[in-house]
C-alpha positions in Angstrom: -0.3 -9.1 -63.1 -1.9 -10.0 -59.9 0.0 -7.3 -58.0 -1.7 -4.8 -60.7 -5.2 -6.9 -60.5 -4.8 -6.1 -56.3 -3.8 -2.1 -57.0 -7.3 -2.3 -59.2 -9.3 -3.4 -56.2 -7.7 -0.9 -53.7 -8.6 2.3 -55.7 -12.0 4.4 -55.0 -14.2 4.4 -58.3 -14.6 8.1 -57.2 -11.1 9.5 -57.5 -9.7 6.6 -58.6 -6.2 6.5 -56.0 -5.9 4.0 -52.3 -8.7 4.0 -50.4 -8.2 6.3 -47.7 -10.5 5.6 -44.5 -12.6 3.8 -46.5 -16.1 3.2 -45.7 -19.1 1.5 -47.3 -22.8 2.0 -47.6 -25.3 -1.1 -47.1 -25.1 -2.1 -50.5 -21.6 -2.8 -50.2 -19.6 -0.9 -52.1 -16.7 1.4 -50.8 -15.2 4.5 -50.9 -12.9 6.9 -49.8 -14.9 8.7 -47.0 -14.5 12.0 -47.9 -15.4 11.3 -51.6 -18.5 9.8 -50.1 -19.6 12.8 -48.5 -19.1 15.0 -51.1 -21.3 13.1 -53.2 -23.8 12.7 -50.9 -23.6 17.1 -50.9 -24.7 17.1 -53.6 -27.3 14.6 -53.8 -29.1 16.1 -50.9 -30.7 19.0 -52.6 -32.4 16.5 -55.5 -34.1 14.9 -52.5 -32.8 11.4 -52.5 -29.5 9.8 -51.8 -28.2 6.9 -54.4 -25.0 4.7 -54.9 -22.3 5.7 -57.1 -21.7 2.3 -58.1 -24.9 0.3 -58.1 -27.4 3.3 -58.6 -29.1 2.0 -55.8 -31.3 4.4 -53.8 -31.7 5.4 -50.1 -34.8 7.5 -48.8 -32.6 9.2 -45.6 -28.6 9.8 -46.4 -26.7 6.8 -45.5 -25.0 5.6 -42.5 -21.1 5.4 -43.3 -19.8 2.7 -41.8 -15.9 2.7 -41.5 -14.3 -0.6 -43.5 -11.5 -1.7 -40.9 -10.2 -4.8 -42.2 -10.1 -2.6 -45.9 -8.3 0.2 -44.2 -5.5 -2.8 -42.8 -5.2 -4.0 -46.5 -4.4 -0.7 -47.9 -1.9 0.0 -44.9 -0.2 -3.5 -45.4 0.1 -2.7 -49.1 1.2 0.8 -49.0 4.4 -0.6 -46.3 4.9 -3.0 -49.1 5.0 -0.6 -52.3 6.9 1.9 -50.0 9.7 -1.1 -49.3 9.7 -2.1 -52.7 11.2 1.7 -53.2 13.8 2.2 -50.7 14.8 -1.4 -51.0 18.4 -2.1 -52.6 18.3 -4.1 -55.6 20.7 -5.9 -57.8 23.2 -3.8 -59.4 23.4 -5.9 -62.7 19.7 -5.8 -63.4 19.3 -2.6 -65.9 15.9 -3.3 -67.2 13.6 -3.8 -64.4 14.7 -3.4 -60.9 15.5 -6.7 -58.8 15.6 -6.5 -55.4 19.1 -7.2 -54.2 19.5 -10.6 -51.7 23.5 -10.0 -51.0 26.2 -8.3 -51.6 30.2 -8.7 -52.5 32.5 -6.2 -51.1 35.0 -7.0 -53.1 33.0 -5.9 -56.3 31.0 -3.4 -54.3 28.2 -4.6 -56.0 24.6 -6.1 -54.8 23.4 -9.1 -56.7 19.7 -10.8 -57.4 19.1 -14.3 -57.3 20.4 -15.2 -61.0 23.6 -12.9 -60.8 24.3 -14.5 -57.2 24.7 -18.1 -59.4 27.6 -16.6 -62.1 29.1 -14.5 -59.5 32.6 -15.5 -58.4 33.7 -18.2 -55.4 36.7 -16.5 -54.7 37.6 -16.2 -51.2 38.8 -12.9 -51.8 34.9 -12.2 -52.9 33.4 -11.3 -49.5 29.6 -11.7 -49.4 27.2 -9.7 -46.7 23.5 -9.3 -46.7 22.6 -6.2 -49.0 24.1 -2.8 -47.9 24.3 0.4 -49.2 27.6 1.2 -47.1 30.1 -1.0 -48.7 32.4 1.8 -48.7 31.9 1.7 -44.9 33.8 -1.6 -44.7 36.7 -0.6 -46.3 39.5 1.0 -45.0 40.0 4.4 -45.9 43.6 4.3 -46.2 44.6 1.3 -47.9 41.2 1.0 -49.8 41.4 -2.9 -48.3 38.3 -4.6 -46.6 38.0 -4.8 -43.0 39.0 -7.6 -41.3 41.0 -7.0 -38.2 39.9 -5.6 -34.6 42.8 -4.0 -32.7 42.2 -4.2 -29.2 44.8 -1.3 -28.3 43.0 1.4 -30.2 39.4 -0.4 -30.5 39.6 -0.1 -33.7 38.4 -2.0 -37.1 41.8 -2.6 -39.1 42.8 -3.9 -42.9 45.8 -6.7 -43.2 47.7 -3.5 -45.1 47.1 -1.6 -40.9 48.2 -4.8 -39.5 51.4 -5.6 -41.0 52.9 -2.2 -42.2 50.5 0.5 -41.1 50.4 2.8 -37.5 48.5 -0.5 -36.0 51.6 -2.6 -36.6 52.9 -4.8 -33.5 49.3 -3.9 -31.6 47.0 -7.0 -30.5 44.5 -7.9 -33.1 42.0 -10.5 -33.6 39.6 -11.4 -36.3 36.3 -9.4 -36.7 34.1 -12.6 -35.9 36.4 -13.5 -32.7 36.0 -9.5 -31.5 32.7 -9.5 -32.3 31.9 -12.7 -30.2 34.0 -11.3 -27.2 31.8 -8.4 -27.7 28.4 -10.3 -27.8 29.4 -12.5 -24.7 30.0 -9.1 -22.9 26.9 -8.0 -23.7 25.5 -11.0 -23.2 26.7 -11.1 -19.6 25.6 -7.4 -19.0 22.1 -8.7 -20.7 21.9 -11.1 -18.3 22.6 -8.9 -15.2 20.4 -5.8 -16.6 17.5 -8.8 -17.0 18.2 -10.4 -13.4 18.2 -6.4 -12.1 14.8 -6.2 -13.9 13.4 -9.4 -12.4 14.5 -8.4 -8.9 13.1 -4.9 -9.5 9.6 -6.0 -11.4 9.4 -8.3 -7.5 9.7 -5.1 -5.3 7.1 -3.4 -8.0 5.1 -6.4 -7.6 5.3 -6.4 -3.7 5.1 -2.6 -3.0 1.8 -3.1 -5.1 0.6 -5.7 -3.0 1.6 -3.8 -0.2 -0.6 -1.0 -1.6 -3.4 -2.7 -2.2 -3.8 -4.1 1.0 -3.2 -0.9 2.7 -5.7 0.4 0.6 -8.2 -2.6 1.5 -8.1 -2.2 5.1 -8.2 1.6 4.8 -12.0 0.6 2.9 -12.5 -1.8 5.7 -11.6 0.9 8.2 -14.0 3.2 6.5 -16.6 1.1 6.2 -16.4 0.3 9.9 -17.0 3.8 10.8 -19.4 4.1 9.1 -21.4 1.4 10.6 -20.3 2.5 14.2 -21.6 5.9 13.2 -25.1 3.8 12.4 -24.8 1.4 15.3 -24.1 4.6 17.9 -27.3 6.6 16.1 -29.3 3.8 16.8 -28.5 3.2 20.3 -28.9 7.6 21.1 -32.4 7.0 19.9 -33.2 4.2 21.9 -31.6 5.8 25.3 -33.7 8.6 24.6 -36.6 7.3 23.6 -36.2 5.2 26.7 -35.6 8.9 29.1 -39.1 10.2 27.1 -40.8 7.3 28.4 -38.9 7.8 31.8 -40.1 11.4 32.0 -43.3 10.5 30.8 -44.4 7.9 33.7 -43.0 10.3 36.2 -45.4 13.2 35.5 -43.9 15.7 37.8 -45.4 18.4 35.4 -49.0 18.1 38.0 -47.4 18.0 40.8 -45.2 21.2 40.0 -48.6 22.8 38.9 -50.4 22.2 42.2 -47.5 23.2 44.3 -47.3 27.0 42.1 -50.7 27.5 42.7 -50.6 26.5 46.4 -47.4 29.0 46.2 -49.4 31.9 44.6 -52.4 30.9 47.5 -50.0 31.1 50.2 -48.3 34.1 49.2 -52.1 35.8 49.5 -52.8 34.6 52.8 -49.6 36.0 53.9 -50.3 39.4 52.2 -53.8 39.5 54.2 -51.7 38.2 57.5 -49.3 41.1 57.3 -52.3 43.6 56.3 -53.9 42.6 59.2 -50.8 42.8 61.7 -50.3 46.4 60.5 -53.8 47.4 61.8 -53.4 49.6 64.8 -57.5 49.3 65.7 -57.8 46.7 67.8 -61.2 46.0 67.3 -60.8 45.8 63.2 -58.3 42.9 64.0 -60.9 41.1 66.0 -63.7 41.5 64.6 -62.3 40.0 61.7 -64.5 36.7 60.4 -61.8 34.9 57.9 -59.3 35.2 59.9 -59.4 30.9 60.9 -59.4 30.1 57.2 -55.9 31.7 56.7 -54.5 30.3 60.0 -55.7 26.7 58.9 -52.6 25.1 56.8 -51.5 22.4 58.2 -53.1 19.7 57.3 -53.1 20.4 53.5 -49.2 21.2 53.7 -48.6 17.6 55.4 -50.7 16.1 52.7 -48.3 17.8 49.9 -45.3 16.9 51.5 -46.2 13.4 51.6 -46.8 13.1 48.1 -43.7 15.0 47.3 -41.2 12.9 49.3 -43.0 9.7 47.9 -42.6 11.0 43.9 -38.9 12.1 45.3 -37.9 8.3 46.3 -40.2 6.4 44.4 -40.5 7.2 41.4 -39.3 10.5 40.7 -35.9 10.3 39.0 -34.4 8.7 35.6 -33.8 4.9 35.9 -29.9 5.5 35.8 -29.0 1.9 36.1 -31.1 0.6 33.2 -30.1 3.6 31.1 -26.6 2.5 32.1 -26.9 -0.7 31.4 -28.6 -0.4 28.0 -25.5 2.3 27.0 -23.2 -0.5 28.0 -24.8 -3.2 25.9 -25.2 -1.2 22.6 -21.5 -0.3 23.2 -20.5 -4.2 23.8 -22.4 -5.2 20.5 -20.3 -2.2 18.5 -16.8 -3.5 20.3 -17.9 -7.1 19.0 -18.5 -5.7 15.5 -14.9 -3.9 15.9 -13.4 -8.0 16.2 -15.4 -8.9 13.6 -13.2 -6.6 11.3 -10.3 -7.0 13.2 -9.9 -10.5 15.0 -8.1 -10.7 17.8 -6.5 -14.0 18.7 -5.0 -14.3 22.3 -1.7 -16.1 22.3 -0.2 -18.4 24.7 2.0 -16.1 27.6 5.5 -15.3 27.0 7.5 -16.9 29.4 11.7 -17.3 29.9 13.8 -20.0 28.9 16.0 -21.0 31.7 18.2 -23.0 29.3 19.4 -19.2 27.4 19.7 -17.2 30.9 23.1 -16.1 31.7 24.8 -17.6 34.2 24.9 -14.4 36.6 20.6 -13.8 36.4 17.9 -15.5 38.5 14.3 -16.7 36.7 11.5 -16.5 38.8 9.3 -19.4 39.2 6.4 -18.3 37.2 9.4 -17.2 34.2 8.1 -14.1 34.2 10.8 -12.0 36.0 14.7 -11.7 35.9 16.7 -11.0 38.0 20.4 -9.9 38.1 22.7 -11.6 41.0 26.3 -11.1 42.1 26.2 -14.8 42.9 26.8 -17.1 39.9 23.9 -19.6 39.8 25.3 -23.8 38.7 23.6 -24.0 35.7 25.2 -26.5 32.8 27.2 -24.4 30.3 25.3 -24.9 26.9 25.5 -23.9 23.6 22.6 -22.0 24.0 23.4 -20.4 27.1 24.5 -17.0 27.0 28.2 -16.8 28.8 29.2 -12.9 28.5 25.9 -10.9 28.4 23.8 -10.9 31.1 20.8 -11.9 28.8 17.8 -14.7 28.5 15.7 -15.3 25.5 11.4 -16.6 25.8 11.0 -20.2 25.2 8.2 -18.7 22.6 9.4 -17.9 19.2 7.3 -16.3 16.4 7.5 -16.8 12.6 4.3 -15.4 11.4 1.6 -13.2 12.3 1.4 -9.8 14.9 2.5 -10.5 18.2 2.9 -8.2 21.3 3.7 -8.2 24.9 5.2 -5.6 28.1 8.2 -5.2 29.8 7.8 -3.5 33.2 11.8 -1.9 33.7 11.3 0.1 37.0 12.9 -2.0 39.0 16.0 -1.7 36.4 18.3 1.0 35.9 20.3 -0.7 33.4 18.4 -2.6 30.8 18.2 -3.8 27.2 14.3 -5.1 26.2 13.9 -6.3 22.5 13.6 -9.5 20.0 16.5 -11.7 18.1 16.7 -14.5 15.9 17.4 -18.0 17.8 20.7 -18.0 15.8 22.2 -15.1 17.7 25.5 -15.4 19.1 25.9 -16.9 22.7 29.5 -15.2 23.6 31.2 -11.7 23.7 30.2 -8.8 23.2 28.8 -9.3 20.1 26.2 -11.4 21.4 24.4 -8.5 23.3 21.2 -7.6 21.9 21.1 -4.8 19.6 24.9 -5.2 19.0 24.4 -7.4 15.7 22.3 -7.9 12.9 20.7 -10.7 14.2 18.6 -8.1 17.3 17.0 -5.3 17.5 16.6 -3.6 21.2 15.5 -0.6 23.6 18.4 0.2 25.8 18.1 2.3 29.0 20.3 3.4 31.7 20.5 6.2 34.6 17.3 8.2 32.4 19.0 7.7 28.8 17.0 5.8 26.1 18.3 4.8 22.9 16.9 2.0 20.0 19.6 -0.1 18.8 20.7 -2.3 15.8 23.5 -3.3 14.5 25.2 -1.7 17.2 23.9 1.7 15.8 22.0 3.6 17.8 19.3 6.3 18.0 18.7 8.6 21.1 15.4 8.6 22.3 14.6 12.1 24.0 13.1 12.3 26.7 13.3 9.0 28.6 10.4 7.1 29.1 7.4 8.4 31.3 6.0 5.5 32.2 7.9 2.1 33.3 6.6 0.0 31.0 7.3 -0.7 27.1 5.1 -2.4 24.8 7.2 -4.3 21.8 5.2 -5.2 18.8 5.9 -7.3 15.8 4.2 -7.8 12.4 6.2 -10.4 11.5 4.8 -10.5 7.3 5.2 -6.8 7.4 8.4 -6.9 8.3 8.3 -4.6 11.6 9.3 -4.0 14.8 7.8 -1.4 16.8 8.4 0.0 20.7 6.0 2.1 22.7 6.4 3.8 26.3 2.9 2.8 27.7 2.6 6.7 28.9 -1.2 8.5 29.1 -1.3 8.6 25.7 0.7 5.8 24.9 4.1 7.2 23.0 5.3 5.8 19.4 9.3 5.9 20.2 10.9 3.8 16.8 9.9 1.2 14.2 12.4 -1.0 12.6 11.7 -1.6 9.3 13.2 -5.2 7.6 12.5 -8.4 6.0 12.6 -10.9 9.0 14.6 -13.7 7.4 14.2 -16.4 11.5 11.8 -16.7 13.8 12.2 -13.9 16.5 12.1 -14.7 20.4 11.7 -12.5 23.2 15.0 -11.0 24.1 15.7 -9.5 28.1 19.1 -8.0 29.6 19.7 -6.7 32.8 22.5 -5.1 34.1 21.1 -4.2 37.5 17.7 -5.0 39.3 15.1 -7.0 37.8 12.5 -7.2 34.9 9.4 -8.5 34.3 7.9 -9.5 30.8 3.6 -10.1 30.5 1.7 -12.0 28.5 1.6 -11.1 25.1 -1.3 -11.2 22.1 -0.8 -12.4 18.7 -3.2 -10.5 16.2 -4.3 -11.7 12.7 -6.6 -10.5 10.9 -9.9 -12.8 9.6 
C-alpha cells in the first residue's frame, strides 16, 4: 500500500506516468517538463499563463525550474521497480511473486524466506545464494553437483568423475580448498599489481613535481626578461638623454656656421686674387684700391683657430667616461636583479685529501695539484687509501644542492676527472673511477676522450679544445654534467641518476699533473 501511495506521488497530473525531468513552477507543483511546455503553448495565445493544478495565474510565462532531488527519487525508484523484475524469486510462491534469498541445487529450486524454514537439512541439499544457473553446477555427464577441482586438467569435477570417470587417479581437491589456493594467488598478484601501482603513482607524482618546477622557473625566467627588457630600455634613455645634453652644452652647430661662412668669404677673396693675377695691364693691378683688404687675414684666422682648438680639447667631445660609467652601473644593478632570481652562494674551495691519494702521486701544498711520481711516497696504508689506482678523492663531499668546480688536464696526457661516492672501493681495478657503479668520470689519453660509468663508455669526438673541464652536479636533480671550457663553452654528457651517497671530488693521473679550482655551490632562493 505505501509502495502504491509512493507510485501516486511520482506520476505527472498531466499524463499521469514517472516524472520525467521534472520541473516546477513557483507555486510548487510539478510536472513533466515537456507536458509543461505544451500547456503553456497553448495558454499563450489567451494572454495569460496559469497552473494546471492550483489555477493559479502568472502575468509573463513561468520560469521552469528543474526539480533535482525529484528527478533522483524517480531514478532510485525506477532501479528499484526495474530489480524487482529481473530479480529471481521463490520457485514455490505461485500467487504473488517472492523474491528468492537462496537456492538448493539439489532441488534446483530457489526458495523465499517461509519455504527456506520447511525446506530440507539434508547435507545432500546444497544451498547457494539465488542463481539462475543451477544447471551450471552440475556436471553434464553424470548429472551430479560439482564438488571437485582436478588440478591436472583445471577442471571442476563430480565424485561420479573422481572415482570412475576419465578424471580417475588425477589430483583433486575440494572446490573451497581450490578456490582458496586460487584467491591467495590472486591475492599475491593483487598485492604485487597494488605495490607496482604505488611505486608507479610515486614516479607520476615526482615527474609531476618535476614538471611543475620546470615550469615555475621557466615563468621566473620569463618574467626576468622581461624586466631586463624594462631595466635595459630605461638605462638607453637615460644614456641618451644624457648624449642630448652632451651635444647640447657643446654647441658646435655656431661654430661650424661661422667657419662656412668664413669658407664661402675666403673662397671670394681668392676668386678676386686669381682675377687679379690673370691681368696682363700692369697698371690695372696697381691701381687697384681693395687690394689690402683681401691680403689682411691673419689676424681673424688666428682668432678662429684659437677658439677651435679650445672647443676641440675642452669641451668639444662626448663625456665617454661618464657615459661609461653610467652604462656600467645600470648593467651592475640588472646582474644584481639576475641573483636576485637566481642566488648564487659561493662555496668553500675544493681541495685533496691526502689520506685517499695513492701511494705513487704527490699533493701540492695548497691541495690543489696532483702529481704523478715514479717514486713511492711513505704514506700509512689505510683503508681509505687507494693502493692500485693512481687516484685521490676532495676532503669536500656534497649531499645536496648544485655544486661545480675545474680541472685544468694539460699538463696530463693520461687522466680520469670525475665524482664517486665515499664508499667506493679502495683496491683493484675495480676501484678506478668510472669502472663501477659507485663513479662517474671523463677519461682522456694521447687526444681520445670518452665519459664513463660502470665501466661503459661513450666516445667523445673530437677531443677537448680547451684544457680545462668544468664538472657540475645538481645533486636533487639527480645529474652530473661535464663541459670543455672551449670559446663557447662545449656540453659533452650528462649522467642522469638518483644519487643514493654523498659524492666527492674524484682525480686520477696516469702521467703528469692536475690541478682542481675552487668550486661554487648554487641554490636557488
Amino acid at each position: 500500500m505505501a509502495s502504491a501511495d509512493l507510485r501516486q506521488e511520482l506520476d505527472c497530473s498531466i499524463c499521469l506516468t514517472t516524472y520525467t525531468d521534472p520541473v516546477n513552477l513557483r507555486c510548487g507543483h510539478n510536472f513533466c517538463r515537456v507536458c509543461i511546455d505544451r500547456v503553456l503553448d497553448t495558454q499563450g495565445g489567451s494572454g495569460g499563463y496559469s497552473c494546471p493544478e492550483c489555477r493559479e495565474e502568472f502575468r509573463d510565462r513561468p520560469v521552469l525550474q528543474r526539480n533535482i532531488t525529484l528527478r533522483n527519487i524517480v531514478e532510485t525508484f525506477r532501479s528499484t521497480q526495474l530489480e524487482g523484475k529481473t530479480g529471481i524469486f521463490c520457485t514455490y510462491c505461485y500467487h504473488s511473486p517472492v523474491p528468492a534469498v537462496i537456492s538448493c541445487l539439489m532441488c534446483e529450486a530457489s526458495l523465499c524466506d517461509n519455504h527456506l524454514r520447511v525446506h530440507s537439512k539434508g547435507p545432500e541439499h546444497v544451498l547457494t545464494d539465488p542463481t539462475t544457473s543451477i544447471e551450471n553446477r552440475k556436471c553434464s555427464i553424470h548429472r551430479k553437483l560439482l564438488e571437485y577441482y582436478c588440478t591436472e586438467d583445471s577442471a571442476c569435477i563430480c565424485v561420479s568423475c573422481r572415482l570412475d570417470g576419465e578424471h580417475r587417479g588425477h589430483k583433486v581437491e575440494t572446490l573451497d580448498e581450490a578456490s582458496e589456493n586460487k584467491k591467495q594467488k590472486l591475492r599475491n598478484v593483487l598485492q604485487k599489481l597494488m605495490t607496482e601501482r604505488e611505486e608507479t603513482e610515486k614516479r607520476v607524482q615526482s615527474l609531476q613535481d618535476r614538471r611543475r618546477k620546470v615550469q615555475e622557473k621557466s615563468e621566473r625566467v620569463t618574467a626576468l626578461f622581461i624586466e631586463l627588457r624594462r631595466h635595459l630600455e630605461d638605462l638607453e634613455k637615460r644614456v641618451r638623454r644624457n648624449i642630448s645634453s652632451q651635444e647640447e652644452r657643446i654647441s658646435l652647430s655656431d661654430l661650424i656656421h661661422q667657419l662656412e661662412i668664413k669658407k664661402e668669404d675666403l673662397s671670394r677673396k681668392m676668386e678676386d686674387i686669381e682675377e687679379l693675377c690673370n691681368m696682363t695691364d700692369p697698371l690695372t693691378v696697381l691701381q687697384e684700391s681693395d687690394t689690402g683688404d683681401l691680403c689682411d687675414t691673419e689676424e681673424g684666422d688666428n682668432e678662429d683657430r684659437e677658439r677651435h682648438d679650445r672647443l676641440l680639447h675642452d669641451g668639444g667631445d662626448l663625456d665617454v667616461s661618464g657615459i661609461s660609467h653610467t652604462l656600467h652601473t645600470g648593467l651592475s644593478d640588472m646582474i644584481k636583479e639576475v641573483n636576485v632570481f637566481f642566488y648564487i652562494q659561493e662555496a668553500s674551495d675544493i681541495l685533496l685529501d691526502v689520506n685517499t691519494a695513492d701511494n705513487y702521486l704527490q699533493i701540492s701544498d695548497d691541495m690543489k695539484t696532483v702529481s704523478w711520481s715514479h717514486i713511492k711516497q711513505n704514506r700509512p696504508e689505510t683503508p681509505e687509501r687507494f693502493q692500485w689506482c693512481v687516484q685521490v678523492l676532495s676532503s669536500q663531499r656534497f649531499s645536496s644542492g648544485r655544486h661545480y668546480w675545474e680541472v685544468d688536464v694539460r699538463e696530463s696526457e693520461l687522466c680520469i676527472v670525475g665524482v664517486c661516492y665515499p664508499s667506493i672501493e679502495r683496491r683493484g681495478r675495480q676501484s678506478g673511477i668510472g669502472n663501477n657503479k659507485k663513479s662517474w668520470g671523463l677519461h682522456r689519453y694521447r687526444g681520445v676522450c670518452s665519459l664513463i660509468h660502470d665501466n661503459k663508455p661513450i666516445r667523445i669526438s673530437p677531443d677537448l679544445s680547451s684544457n680545462r673541464v668544468r664538472i657540475y652536479v645538481d645533486y636533487e636533480a639527480g645529474r652530473l654534467s661535464f663541459y670543455d671550457l672551449c670559446d663557447p663553452i662545449r656540453h659533452l654528457h650528462t649522467f642522469t641518476t638518483t644519487f643514493t651517497e654523498p659524492l666527492h671530488a674524484g682525480l686520477c693521473v696516469g702521467k703528469g699533473s692536475i690541478t682542481i679550482s675552487g668550486g661554487e655551490g648554487r641554490r636557488e632562493k
